[in-house]
C-alpha positions as CSV (number, residue, x, y, z in Angstrom):
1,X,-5.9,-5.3,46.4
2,X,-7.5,-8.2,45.0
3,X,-7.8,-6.2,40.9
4,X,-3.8,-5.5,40.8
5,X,-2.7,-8.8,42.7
6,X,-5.0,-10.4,39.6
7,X,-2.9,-8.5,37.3
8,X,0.4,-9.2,39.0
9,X,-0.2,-13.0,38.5
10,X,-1.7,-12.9,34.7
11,X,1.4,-11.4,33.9
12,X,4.2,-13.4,35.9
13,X,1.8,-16.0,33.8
14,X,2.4,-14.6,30.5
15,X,6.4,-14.4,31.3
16,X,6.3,-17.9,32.1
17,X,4.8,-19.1,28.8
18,X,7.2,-16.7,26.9
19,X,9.8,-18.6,28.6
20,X,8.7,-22.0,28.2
21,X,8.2,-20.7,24.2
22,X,11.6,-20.9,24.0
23,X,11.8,-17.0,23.9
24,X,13.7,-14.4,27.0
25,X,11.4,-12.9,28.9
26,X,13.2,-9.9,29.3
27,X,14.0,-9.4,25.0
28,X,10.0,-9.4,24.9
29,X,8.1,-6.5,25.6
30,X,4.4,-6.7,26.7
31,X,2.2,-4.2,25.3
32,X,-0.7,-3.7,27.6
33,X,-3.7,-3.5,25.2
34,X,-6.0,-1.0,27.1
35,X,-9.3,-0.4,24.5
36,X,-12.2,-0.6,26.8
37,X,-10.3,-0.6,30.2
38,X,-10.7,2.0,32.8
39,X,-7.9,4.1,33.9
40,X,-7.3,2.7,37.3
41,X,-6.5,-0.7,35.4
42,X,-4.0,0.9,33.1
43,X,-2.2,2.5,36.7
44,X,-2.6,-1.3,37.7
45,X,-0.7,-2.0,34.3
46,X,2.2,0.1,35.2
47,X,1.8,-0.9,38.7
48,X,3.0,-4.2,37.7
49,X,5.9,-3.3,35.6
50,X,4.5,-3.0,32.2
51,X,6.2,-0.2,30.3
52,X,3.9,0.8,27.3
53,X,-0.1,0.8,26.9
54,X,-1.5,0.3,24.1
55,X,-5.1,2.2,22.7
56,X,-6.6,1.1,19.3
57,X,-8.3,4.7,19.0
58,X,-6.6,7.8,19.2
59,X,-9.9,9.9,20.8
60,X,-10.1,7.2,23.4
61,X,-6.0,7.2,23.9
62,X,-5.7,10.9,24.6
63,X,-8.9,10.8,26.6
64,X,-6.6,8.6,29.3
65,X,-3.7,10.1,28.6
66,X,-4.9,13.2,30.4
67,X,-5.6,10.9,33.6
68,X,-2.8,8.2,33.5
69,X,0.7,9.3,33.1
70,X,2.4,6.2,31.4
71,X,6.5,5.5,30.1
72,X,4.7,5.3,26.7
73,X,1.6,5.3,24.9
74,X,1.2,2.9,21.6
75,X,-0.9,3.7,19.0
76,X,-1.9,-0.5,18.1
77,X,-5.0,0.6,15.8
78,X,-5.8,2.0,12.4
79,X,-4.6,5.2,12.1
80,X,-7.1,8.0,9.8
81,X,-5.4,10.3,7.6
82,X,-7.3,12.9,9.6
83,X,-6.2,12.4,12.7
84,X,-2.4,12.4,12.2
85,X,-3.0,15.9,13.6
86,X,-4.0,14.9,17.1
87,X,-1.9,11.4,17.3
88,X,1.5,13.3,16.2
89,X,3.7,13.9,19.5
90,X,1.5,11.8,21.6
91,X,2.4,8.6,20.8
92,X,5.7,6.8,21.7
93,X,5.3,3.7,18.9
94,X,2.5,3.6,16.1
95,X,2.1,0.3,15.2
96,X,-0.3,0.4,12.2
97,X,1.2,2.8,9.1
98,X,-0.5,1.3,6.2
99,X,0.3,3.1,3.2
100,X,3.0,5.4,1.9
101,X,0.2,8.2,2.1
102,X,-0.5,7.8,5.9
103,X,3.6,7.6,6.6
104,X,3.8,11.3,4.1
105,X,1.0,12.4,6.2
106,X,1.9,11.7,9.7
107,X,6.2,12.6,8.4
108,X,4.4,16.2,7.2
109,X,2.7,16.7,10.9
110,X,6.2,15.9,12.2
111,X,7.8,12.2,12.5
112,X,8.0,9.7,14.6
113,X,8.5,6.0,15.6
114,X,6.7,3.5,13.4
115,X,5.9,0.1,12.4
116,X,4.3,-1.1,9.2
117,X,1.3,-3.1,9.7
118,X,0.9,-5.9,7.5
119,X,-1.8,-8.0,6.8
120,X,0.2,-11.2,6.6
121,X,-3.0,-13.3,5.4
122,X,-4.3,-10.8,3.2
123,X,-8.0,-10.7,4.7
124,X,-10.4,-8.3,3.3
125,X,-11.5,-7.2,6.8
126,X,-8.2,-6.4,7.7
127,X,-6.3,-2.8,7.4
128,X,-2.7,-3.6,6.7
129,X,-0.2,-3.9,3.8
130,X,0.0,-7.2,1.7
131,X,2.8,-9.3,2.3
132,X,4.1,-8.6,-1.2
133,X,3.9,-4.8,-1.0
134,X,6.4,-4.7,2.4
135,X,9.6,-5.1,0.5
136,X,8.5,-1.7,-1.6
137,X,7.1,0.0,0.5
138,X,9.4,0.1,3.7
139,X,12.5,2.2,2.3
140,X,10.1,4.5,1.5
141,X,8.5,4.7,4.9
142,X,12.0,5.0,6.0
143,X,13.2,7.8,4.3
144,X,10.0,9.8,5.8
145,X,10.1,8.4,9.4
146,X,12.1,6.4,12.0
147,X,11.0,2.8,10.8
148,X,11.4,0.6,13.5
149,X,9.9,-2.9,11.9
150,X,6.5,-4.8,11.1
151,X,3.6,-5.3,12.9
152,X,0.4,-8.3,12.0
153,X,-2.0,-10.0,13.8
154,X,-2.8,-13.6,12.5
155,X,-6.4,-15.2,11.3
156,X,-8.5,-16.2,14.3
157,X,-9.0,-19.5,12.6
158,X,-6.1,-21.8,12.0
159,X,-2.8,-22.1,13.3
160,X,-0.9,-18.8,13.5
161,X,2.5,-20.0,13.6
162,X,2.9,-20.6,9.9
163,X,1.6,-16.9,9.7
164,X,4.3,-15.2,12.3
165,X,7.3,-17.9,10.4
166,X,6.4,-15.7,7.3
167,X,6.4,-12.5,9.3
168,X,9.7,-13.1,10.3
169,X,11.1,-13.8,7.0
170,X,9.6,-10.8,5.8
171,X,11.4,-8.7,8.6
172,X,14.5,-9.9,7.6
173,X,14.6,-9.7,3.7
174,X,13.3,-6.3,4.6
175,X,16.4,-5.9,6.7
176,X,18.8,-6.6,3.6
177,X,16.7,-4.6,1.9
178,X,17.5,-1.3,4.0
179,X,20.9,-2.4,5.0
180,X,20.5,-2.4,9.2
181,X,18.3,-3.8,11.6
182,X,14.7,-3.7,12.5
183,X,14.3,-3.8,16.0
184,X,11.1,-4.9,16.7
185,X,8.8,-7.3,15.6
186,X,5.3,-6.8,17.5
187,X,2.8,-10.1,17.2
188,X,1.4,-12.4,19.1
189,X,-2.2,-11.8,21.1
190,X,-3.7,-12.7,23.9
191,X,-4.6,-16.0,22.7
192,X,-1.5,-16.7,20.2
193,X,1.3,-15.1,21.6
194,X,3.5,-18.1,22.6
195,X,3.6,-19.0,18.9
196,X,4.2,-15.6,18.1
197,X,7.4,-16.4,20.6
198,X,8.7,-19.5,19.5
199,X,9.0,-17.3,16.0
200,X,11.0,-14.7,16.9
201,X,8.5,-11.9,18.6
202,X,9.8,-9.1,20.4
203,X,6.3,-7.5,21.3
204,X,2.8,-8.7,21.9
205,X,-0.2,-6.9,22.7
206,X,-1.8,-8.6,25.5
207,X,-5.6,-7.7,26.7
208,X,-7.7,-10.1,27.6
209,X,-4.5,-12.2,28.9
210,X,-3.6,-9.3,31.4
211,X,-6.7,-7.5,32.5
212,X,-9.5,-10.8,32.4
213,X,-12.3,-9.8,30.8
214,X,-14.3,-6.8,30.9
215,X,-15.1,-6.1,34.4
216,X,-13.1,-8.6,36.1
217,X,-10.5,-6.7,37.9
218,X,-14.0,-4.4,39.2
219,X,-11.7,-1.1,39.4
220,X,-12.8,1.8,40.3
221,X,-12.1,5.3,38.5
């Protein structure tokens, strides 16, 4: 099947250049970013041994849900205040709590697993917390839900390694801060992600990298 032999190959592809960043293959884990993809790709995903999907939207995320049955779902996009609701329960990982009133929100509707998002550049289009503001605002996050670690995505332009160096810092002064470990650190994109690597990444969100783009795997529903 030419689609999911495509697939195989981008992502024995994207294991090699994790490898060759200096980084184990099998300590990072490759977040399928699915925004736009059909489900029949995302089975192709799973087909190929990836182990979480990722949807920027939660409508669009529970919309596949009800067709592909996945290990886990991750929530990689903003999360709205109003619909914590609808994302509580369904999501194995959100990536992108923001503020101490979206973690009070979404730890009201019930808990879960989280990451901070963090916009490690501080760009005005960006959602995410400022670099400064992490060190504050994780215990907090922690005492409401099960904090796993930090999540960014770096400027388009420029070099993004300087960027993930200081997202690792951050990680780990947050770590003294809260006295253990956070487990994961997810950055690196499809077009960044072996810098993201060489700095200590345990999870990217590939898209482009994986599927091709739009339309070039030609699936079927």
């Amino acid at each position: 099947m030419p689609g999911r032999d495509d697939l195989v190959a981008n992502l024995a592809l994207i294991r090699q250049r994790i490898e060759l960043a200096g980084a184990d293959p099998e300590l990072v884990q490759v977040v399928a970013a699915t925004k736009g993809r059909s489900p029949q790709e995302c089975r192709w995903a799973l087909a190929a041994g990836i182990t979480a999907l990722g949807e920027n939207r939660v409508q669009e995320a529970l919309a596949k849900m009800e067709q592909v049955s996945a290990p886990s779902w991750h929530l990689i996009g903003h999360l709205q205040r109003n619909k914590v609701g609808r994302a509580q329960g369904r999501f194995g990982l959100i990536q992108s709590i923001d503020s101490l009133e979206l973690a009070q929100a979404l730890a009201c509707a019930g808990g879960g697993r989280v990451l901070i998002e963090v916009n490690i550049a501080s760009e005005p289009a960006k959602t995410g917390v400022p670099p400064e503001a992490v060190p504050e605002l994780a215990p907090r996050v922690a005492e409401l839900l099960e904090l796993e670690g930090l999540m960014t995505m770096a400027p388009q332009e420029g070099e993004p390694q300087p960027h993930f160096r200081r997202m690792r810092r951050l990680r780990d002064e947050v770590e003294q801060r809260l006295g253990r470990a956070l487990p994961v650190l997810s950055m690196g994109m499809s077009q960044d992600y072996p810098a993201a690597c060489r700095e200590g990444s345990t999870m990217i969100r590939i898209g482009r990298g994986l599927f091709g783009p739009p339309g070039a795997l030609a699936p079927g529903r």
